[in-house]
C-alpha positions as CSV (number, residue, x, y, z in Angstrom):
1,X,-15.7,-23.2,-3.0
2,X,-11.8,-24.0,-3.3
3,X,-9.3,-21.5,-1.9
4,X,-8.0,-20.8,-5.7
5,X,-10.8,-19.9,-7.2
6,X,-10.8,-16.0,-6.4
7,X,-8.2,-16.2,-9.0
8,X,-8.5,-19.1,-11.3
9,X,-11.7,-18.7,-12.0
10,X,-11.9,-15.8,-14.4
11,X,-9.6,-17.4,-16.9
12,X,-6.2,-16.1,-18.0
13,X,-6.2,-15.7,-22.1
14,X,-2.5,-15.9,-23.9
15,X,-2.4,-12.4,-25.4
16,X,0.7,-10.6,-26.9
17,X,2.4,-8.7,-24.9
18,X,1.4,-10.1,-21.5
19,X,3.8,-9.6,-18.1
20,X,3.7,-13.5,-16.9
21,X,4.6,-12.2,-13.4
22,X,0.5,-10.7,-13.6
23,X,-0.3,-13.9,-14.7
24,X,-2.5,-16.7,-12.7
25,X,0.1,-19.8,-11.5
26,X,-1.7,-22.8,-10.4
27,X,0.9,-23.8,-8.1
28,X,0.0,-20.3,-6.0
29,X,-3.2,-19.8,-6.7
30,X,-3.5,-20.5,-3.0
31,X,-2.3,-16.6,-1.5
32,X,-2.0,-18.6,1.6
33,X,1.3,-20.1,0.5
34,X,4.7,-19.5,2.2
35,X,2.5,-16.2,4.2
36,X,2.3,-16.4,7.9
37,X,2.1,-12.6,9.0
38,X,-1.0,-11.2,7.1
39,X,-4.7,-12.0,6.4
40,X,-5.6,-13.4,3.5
41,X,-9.2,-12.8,2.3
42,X,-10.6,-15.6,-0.1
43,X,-13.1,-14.5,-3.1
44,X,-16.5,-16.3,-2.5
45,X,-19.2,-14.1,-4.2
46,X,-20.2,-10.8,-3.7
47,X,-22.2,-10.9,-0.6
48,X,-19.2,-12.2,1.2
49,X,-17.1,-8.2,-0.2
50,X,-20.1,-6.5,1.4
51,X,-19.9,-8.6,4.7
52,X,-16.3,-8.0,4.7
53,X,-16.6,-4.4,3.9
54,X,-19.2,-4.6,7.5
55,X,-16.7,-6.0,9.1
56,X,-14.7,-2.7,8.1
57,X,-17.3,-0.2,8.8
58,X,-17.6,-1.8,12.6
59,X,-13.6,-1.4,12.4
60,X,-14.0,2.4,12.1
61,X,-16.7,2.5,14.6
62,X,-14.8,1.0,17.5
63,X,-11.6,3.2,16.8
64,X,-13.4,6.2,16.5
65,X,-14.9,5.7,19.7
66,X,-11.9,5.6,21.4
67,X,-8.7,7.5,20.0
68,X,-9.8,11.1,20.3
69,X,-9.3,11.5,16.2
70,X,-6.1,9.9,16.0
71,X,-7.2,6.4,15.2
72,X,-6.3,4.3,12.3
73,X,-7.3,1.5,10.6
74,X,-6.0,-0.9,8.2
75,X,-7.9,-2.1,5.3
76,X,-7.4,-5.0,2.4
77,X,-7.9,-4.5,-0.7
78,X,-8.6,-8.2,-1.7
79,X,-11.5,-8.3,1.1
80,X,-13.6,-6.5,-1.1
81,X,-13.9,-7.6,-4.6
82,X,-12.3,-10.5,-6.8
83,X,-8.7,-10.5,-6.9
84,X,-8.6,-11.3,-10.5
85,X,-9.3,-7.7,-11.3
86,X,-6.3,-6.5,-9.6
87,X,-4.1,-9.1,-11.2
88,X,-5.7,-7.4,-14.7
89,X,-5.1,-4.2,-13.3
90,X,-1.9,-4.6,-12.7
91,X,-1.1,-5.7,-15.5
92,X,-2.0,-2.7,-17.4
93,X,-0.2,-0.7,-15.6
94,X,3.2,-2.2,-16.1
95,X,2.4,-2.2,-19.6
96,X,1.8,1.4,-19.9
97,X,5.2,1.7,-18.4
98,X,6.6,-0.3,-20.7
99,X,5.2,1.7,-23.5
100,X,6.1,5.1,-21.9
101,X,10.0,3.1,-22.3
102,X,9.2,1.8,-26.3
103,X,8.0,5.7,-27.1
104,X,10.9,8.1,-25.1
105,X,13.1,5.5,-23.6
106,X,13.8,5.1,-19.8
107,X,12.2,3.3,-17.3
108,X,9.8,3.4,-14.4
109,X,6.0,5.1,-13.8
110,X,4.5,7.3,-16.5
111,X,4.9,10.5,-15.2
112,X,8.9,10.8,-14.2
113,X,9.3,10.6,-18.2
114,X,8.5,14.2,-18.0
115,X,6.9,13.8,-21.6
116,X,4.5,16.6,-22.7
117,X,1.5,15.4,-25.0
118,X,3.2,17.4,-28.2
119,X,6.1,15.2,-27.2
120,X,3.6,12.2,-28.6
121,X,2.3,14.0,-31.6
122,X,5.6,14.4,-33.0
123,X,6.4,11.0,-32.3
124,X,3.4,10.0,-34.1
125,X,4.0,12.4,-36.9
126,X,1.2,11.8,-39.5
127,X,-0.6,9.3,-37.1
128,X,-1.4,11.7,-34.8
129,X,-3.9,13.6,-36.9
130,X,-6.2,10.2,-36.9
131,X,-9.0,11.1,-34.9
132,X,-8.9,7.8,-32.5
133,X,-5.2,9.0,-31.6
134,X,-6.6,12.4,-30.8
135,X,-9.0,11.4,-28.4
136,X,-6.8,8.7,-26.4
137,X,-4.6,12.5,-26.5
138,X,-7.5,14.5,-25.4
139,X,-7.8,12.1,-22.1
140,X,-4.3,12.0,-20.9
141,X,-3.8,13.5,-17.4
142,X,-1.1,16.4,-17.5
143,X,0.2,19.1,-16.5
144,X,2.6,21.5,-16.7
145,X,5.4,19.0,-16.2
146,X,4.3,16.5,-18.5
147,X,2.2,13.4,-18.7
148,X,1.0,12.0,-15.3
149,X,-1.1,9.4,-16.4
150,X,-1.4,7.9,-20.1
151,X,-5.2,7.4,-18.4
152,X,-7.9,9.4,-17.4
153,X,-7.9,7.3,-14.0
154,X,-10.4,9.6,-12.2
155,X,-12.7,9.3,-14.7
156,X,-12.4,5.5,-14.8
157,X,-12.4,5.2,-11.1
158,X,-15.6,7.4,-10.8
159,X,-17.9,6.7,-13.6
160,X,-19.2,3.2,-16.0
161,X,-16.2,3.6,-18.1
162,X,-15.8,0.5,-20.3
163,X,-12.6,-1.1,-19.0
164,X,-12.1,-2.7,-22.2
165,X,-12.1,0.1,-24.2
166,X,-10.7,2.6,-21.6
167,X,-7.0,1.0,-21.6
168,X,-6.0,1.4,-25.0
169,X,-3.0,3.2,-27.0
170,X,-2.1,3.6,-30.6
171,X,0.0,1.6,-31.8
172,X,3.7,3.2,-32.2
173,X,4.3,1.6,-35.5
174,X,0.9,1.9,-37.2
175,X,-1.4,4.5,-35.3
176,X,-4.0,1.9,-34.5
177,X,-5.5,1.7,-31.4
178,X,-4.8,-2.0,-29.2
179,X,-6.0,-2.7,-25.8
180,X,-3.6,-3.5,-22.7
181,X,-6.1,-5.5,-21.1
182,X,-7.8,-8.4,-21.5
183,X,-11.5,-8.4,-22.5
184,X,-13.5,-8.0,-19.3
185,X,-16.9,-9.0,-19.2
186,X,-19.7,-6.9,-18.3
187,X,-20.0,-9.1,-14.9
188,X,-16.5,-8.5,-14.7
189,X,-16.5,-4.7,-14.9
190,X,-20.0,-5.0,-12.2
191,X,-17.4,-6.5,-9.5
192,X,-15.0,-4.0,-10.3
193,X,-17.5,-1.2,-10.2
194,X,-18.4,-2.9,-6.6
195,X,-14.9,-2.8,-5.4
196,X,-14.7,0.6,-5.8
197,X,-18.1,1.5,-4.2
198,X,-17.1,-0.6,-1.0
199,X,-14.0,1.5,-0.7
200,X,-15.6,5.0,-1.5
201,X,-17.9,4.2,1.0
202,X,-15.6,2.9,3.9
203,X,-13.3,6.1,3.3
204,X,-16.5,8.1,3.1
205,X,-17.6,6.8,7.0
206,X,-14.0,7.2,8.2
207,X,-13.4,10.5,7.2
208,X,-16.9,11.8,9.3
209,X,-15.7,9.6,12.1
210,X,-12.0,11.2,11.9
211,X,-10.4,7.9,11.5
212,X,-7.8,7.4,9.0
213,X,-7.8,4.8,6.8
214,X,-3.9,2.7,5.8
215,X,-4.8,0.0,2.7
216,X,-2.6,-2.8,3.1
217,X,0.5,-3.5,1.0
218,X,-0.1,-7.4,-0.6
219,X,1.7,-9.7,-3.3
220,X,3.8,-7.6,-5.9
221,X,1.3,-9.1,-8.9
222,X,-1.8,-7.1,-7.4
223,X,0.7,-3.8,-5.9
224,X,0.5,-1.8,-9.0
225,X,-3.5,-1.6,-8.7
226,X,-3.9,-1.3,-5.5
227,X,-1.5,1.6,-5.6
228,X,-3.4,3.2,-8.6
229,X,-6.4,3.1,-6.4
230,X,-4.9,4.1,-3.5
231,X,-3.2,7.0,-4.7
232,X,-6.0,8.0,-6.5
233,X,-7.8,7.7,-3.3
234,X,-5.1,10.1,-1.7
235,X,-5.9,12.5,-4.7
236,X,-9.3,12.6,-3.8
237,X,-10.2,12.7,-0.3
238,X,-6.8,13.9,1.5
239,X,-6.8,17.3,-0.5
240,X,-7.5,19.2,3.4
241,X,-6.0,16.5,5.9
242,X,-4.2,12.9,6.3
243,X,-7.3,10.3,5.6
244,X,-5.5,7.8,3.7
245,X,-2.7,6.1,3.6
246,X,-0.2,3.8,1.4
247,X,1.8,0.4,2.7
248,X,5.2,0.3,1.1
249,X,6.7,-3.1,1.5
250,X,10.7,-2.1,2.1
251,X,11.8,-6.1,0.7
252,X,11.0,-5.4,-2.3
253,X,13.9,-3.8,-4.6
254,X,11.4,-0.9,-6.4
255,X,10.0,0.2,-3.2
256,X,12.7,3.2,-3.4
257,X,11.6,4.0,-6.9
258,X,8.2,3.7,-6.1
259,X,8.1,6.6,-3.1
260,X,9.6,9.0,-5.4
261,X,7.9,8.9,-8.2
262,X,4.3,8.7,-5.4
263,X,5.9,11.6,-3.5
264,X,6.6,13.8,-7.1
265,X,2.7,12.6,-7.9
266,X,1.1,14.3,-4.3
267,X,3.2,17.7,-4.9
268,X,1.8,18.2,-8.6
269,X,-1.4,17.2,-7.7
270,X,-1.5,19.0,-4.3
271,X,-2.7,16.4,-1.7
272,X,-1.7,14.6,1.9
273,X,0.9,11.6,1.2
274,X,0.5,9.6,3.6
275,X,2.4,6.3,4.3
276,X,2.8,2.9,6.2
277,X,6.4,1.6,6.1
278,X,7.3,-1.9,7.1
279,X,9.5,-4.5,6.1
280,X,6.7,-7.0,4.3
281,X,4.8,-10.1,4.6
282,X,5.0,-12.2,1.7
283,X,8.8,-12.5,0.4
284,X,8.8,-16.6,0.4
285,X,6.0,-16.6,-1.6
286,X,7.4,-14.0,-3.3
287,X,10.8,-15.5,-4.3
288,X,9.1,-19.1,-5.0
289,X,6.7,-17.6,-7.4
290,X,9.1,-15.9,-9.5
291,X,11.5,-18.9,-9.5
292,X,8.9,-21.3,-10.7
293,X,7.3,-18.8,-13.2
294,X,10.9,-17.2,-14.4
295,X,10.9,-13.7,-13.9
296,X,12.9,-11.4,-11.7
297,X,13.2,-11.9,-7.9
298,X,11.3,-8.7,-6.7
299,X,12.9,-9.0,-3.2
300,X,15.6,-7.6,-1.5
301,X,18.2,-10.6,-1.2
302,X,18.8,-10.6,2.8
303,X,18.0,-9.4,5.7
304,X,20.4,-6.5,5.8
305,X,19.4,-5.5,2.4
306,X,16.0,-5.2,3.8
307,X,16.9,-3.2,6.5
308,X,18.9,-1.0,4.2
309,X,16.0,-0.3,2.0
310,X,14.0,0.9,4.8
311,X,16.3,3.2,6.2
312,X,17.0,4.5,2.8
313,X,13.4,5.1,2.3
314,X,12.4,6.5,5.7
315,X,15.8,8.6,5.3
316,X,14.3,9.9,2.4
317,X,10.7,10.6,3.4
318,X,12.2,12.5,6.7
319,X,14.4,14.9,4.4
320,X,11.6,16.1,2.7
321,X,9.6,17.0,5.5
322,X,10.9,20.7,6.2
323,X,10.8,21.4,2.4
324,X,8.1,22.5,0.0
325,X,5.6,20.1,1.0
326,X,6.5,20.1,4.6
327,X,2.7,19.6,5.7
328,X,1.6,17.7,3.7
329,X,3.8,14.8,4.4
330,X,3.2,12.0,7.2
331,X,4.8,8.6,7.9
332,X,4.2,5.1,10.4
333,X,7.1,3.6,11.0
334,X,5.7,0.0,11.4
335,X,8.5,-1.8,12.7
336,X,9.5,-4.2,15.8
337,X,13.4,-4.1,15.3
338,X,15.0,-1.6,17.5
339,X,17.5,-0.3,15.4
340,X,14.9,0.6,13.0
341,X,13.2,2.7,15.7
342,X,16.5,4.5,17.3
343,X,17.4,5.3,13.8
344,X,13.9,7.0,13.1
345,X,14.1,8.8,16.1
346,X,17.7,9.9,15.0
347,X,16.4,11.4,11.7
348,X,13.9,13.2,13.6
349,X,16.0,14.8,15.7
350,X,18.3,15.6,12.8
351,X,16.1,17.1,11.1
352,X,14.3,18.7,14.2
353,X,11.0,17.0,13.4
354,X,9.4,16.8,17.0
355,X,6.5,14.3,18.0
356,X,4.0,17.0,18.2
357,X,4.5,17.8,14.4
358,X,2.5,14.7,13.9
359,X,4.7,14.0,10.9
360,X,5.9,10.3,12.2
361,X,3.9,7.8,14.1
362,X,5.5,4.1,15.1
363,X,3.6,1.1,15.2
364,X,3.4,-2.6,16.5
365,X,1.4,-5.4,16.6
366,X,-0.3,-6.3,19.7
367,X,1.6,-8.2,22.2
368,X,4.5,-7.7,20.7
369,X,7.7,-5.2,21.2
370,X,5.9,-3.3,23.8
371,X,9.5,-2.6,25.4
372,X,9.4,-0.3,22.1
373,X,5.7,1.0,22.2
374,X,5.4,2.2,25.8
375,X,9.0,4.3,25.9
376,X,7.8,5.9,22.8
377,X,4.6,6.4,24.2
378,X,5.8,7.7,27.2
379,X,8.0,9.5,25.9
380,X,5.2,12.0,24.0
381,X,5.6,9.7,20.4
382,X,2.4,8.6,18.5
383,X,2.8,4.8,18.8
384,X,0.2,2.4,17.8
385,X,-1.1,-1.0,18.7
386,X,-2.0,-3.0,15.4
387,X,-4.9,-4.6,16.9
388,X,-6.3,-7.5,14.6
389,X,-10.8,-6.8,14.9
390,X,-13.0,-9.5,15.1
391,X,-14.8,-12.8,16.3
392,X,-12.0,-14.2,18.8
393,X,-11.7,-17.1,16.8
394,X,-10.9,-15.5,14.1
395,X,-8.2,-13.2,15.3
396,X,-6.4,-15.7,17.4
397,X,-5.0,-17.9,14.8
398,X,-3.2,-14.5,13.2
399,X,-1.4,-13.6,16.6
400,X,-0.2,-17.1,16.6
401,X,0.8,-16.9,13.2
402,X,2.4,-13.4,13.7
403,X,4.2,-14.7,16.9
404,X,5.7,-17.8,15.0
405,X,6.6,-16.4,11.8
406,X,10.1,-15.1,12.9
407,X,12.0,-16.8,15.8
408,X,13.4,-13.3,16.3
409,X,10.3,-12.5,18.3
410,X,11.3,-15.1,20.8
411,X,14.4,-13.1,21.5
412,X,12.5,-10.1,22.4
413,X,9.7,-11.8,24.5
414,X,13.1,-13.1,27.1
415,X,14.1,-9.4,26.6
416,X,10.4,-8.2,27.6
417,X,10.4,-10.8,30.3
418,X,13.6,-10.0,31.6
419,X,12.3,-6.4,31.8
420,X,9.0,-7.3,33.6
421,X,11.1,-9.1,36.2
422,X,13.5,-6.0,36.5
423,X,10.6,-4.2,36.9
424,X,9.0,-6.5,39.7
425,X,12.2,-6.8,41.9
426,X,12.6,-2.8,41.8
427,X,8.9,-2.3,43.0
428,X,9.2,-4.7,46.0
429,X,12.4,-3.2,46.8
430,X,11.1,0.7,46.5
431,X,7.3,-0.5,48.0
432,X,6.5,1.4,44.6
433,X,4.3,-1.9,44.0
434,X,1.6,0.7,42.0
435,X,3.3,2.9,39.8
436,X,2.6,5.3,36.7
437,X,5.9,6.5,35.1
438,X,5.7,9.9,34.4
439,X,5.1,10.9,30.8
440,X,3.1,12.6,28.1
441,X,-0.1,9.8,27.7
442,X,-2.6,12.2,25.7
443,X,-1.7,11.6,21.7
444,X,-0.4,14.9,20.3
């Protein structure tokens, strides 16, 4: 089957009111395009999700067998069910902002409106007495705040709810009820349903194995689902501990946004936010698919504006830790720059977080940067090795990848080797030639 047709296959009607960014483009239908540094997972049937999903559940059983319950692992969304559904998902999502802006003004996710549900009935004055309008009313998620969700997502996340029928909201004009999503089929809604399952039950084996489970960050036109699920995931299985985690992808300009309004959802819900920050994998994709298709850039314009958003966010995250929801905040620093890590390490100390709060682990990818991983290791830090799992000849062709897609890395392997030879001359010249720096080596 062709690479594109995880996506193109479905169809993609012209509606009213559709965001062209969630939109299929021929010309990308490929996810390989312009991406290097992550796996990309191809749609093939349904047999292939529950192979992948396997592959996961072997994932969990390796790590838990070896990290003392302090393991992670990472896991794709798009591995285990049709892409196409996260593009509609999306979709919706987006909309429902953009309708939270048409009804109260502002911008951004549903619930920083801070609109209350008699807030809507006096909006729709007479309209709101019709008894569709009541019962799209009577399944909005709130509290005493305001609106969280314009959706009852648990309840579409948990049980056969009609997609279809599920995303609708009355019209502001006339009352009447339209849909935000496309009409899904019901072989459509089956994969969906199977998406889920695969994921409930991956999280489901990880939490009785004590490993903790970080979905992947992907392309911005699937991000708004697979944070929807995620954080709905959050919501239901990290209500006693960290299980699972977010990715926030720091190149892109809403990322900022997109922690606050996440971080305001785990307080008034009362669960573990967990999250994965790194820089991203996809921005030239990213930048030629909104230039060809016309909307926004969704990246950060440079380098340094990259690096400022992830300071800003991780600046953020690190404030917040001795506040109200102190222990029920926790952070990866996924990063191979340097400056990245000496400036996490100076927020911790500034705010007197220490490693054994288990509040901030660091990460990096195998092979790579471990001039950063070992001294943070040593030095009684979580740090991580992103290990890719798998048949060898499978996971080969991503370190390659990984070790080509930035000519930056170069610079630090003749650091590292400098190093090593450092390292080398000072043994022969002590006789220390086997030597174990001192350090703390057991994971707090």
């Amino acid at each position: 089957m062709a690479p594109f047709a995880s996506i193109s296959a479905c169809g993609d009607k012209e509606e009213e009111g559709q965001l062209k960014q969630y939109h299929v483009e021929q010309r990308f239908a490929d996810r390989r395009y312009k991406v290097t540094s992550a796996r990309t997972y191809f749609y093939l049937n349904e047999a292939s999700c529950e192979k992948n999903m396997e592959a996961f559940l072997k994932s969990i059983d390796a790590v838990a067998g070896i990290t003392k319950s302090t393991g992670l692992m990472a896991v794709k969304l798009t591995a285990l069910g049709r892409p196409q559904l996260l593009l509609q998902l999306s979709e919706v999502i987006m909309r429902a902002r953009n309708y939270m802006q048409q009804i109260g003004g502002g911008t951004g996710n549903v619930l920083t409106h801070h609109k209350t549900i008699e807030d809507f009935q006096r909006y729709f004055g007479d309209h709101s007495s019709k008894p569709e309008v009541q019962e799209f009313m009577k399944k909005i998620t709130s509290d005493k705040e305001g609106i969280v969700h314009l959706f009852p997502w648990s309840n579409i996340l948990d049980e056969d709810m009609n997609l279809s029928d599920s995303f609708r909201v009355p019209d502001p004009k006339t009352g009447q009820m339209r849909r935000l999503i496309s009409q899904i089929s019901p072989k459509e809604e089956e994969m969906f349903r199977n998406m889920l399952r695969r994921l409930n039950h991956i999280i489901k084996i990880a939490n009785d194995a004590d490993v903790r489970i970080m979905i992947d960050a992907e392309q911005t036109y699937f991000q708004p689902a697979i944070s929807r699920i995620c954080l709905e995931m959050m919501r239901r299985y990290n209500k006693d501990k960290f299980l699972v985690f977010n990715t926030y992808q720091t190149y892109l300009k809403n990322t900022y946004q997109e922690i606050l309004t996440d971080l305001e959802q785990a307080q008034r819900q009362n669960f573990y936010w967990g999250a994965k920050l790194v820089r991203g994998a996809y921005i030239e994709q990213e930048r030629a698919r909104a230039a060809a298709m016309g909307y926004d850039d969704p990246t950060c314009e440079n380098v340094e504006a990259t690096t400022v958003s992830f300071h800003k966010c991780l600046k953020e995250i690190l404030s917040r830790v001795k506040g109200p929801n102190k222990e029920r905040l926790g952070i990866m620093v996924a990063s191979h720059n340097e400056d990245t890590v000496r400036y996490a390490i100076q927020l911790m100390k500034e705010h007197d977080i220490k490693p054994e709060d288990k509040v901030v682990c660091f990460g990096q990818l195998l092979g790579m940067c471990d001039h950063i991983t070992f001294p943070l290791g040593q030095a009684g830090y979580s740090a991580y090795k992103y290990v890719p799992y798998g048949p060898v000849v499978e996971v080969l062709p991503y370190l390659s990848r990984r070790a080509n897609e930035n000519r930056g890395f170069l610079k630090k392997i003749k650091k590292e080797k400098k190093l090593i030879l450092k390292e080398i001359v000072r043994r022969v010249a002590t006789g220390q030639m086997f030597y174990k720096p001192v350090g703390h080596y057991t994971p707090v």
